[in-house]
N, C-alpha and C positions, 0 to 999 in steps of 0.2 A: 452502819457496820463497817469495820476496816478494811480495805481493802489484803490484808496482810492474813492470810488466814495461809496460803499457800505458797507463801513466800517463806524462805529457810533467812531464818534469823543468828546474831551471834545466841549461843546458846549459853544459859547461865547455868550456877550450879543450884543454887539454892533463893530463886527468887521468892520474895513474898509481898505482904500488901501491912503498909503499918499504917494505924490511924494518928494521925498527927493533931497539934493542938486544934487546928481551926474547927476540925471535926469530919474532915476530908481524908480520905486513903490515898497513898503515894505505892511506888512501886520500890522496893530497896532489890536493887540490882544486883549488887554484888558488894563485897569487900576489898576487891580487889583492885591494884589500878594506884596512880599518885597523881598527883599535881599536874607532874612533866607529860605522864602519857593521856590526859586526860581530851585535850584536842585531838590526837589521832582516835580515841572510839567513840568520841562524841558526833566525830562528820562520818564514823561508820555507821554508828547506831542511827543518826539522823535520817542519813539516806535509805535505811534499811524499813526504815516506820515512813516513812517519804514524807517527811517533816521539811519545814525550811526553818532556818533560825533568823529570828527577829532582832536577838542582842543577843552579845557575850558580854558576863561581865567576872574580871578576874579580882581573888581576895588574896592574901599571903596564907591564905588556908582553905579558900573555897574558890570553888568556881562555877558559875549556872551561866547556860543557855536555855534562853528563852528562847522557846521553838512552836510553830502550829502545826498540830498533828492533828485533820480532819476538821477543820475548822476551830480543836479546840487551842487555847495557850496553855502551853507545861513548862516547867523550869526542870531540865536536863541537869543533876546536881551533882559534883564531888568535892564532898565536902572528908579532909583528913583527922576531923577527930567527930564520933569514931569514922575510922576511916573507911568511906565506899562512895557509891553511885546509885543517885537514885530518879525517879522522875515524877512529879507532883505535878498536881494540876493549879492553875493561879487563881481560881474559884470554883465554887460548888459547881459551878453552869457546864464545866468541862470533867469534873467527874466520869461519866459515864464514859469516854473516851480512857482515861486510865484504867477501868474494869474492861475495856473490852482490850486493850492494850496487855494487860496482864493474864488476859486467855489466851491469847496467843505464846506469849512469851514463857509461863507455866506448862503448856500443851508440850514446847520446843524445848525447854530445857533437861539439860544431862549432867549424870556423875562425875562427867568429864570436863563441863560447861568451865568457864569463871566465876 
């Protein structure tokens, strides 16, 4: 279980949970956000799930950090087409980390969020 259950997080407006090809659920964070400002919410959001990042690696359209959250590895994503932020897990085994990751962050979020 995360330690993060009582900790105040950024608050999003409209997270949800999308199943992706491999067969794994990711978190799609928001839509918001670009390229340029994508390291300033990445080392917020990091520090905020008490993640540490493993690698950054930058595209002329995407950007992921590779981060461990609870033991598991997630890829920290913003990618601008379609354009937003999201975070996935690098295999099934880390799953259950982004379900528990997405209760908290669902719980936290507002009308107001990004």
């Amino acid at each position: 279980m995360l330690l993060l259950l009582v900790r105040k997080m950024i608050r999003f407006k409209n997270p949800y949970l999308f199943k992706m090809a491999s067969g794994n659920y990711c978190i799609e964070l928001t839509d918001a956000g670009t390229w340029g400002s994508f390291p300033r919410f990445a080392k917020k959001f990091v520090k905020q799930i008490e993640a540490s990042v493993a690698k950054k690696i930058d595209g002329p359209d995407v950007r992921i950090w590779e981060i461990v959250c609870n033991g598991a590895v997630l890829n920290l994503v913003y990618d601008d087409f379609p354009n937003g932020i999201s975070i996935e897990p690098k295999n099934k085994n880390d799953q259950q980390v982004i379900d528990e990751l997405f209760v908290v962050i669902k719980e936290q979020s507002s009308a107001n969020g990004i």
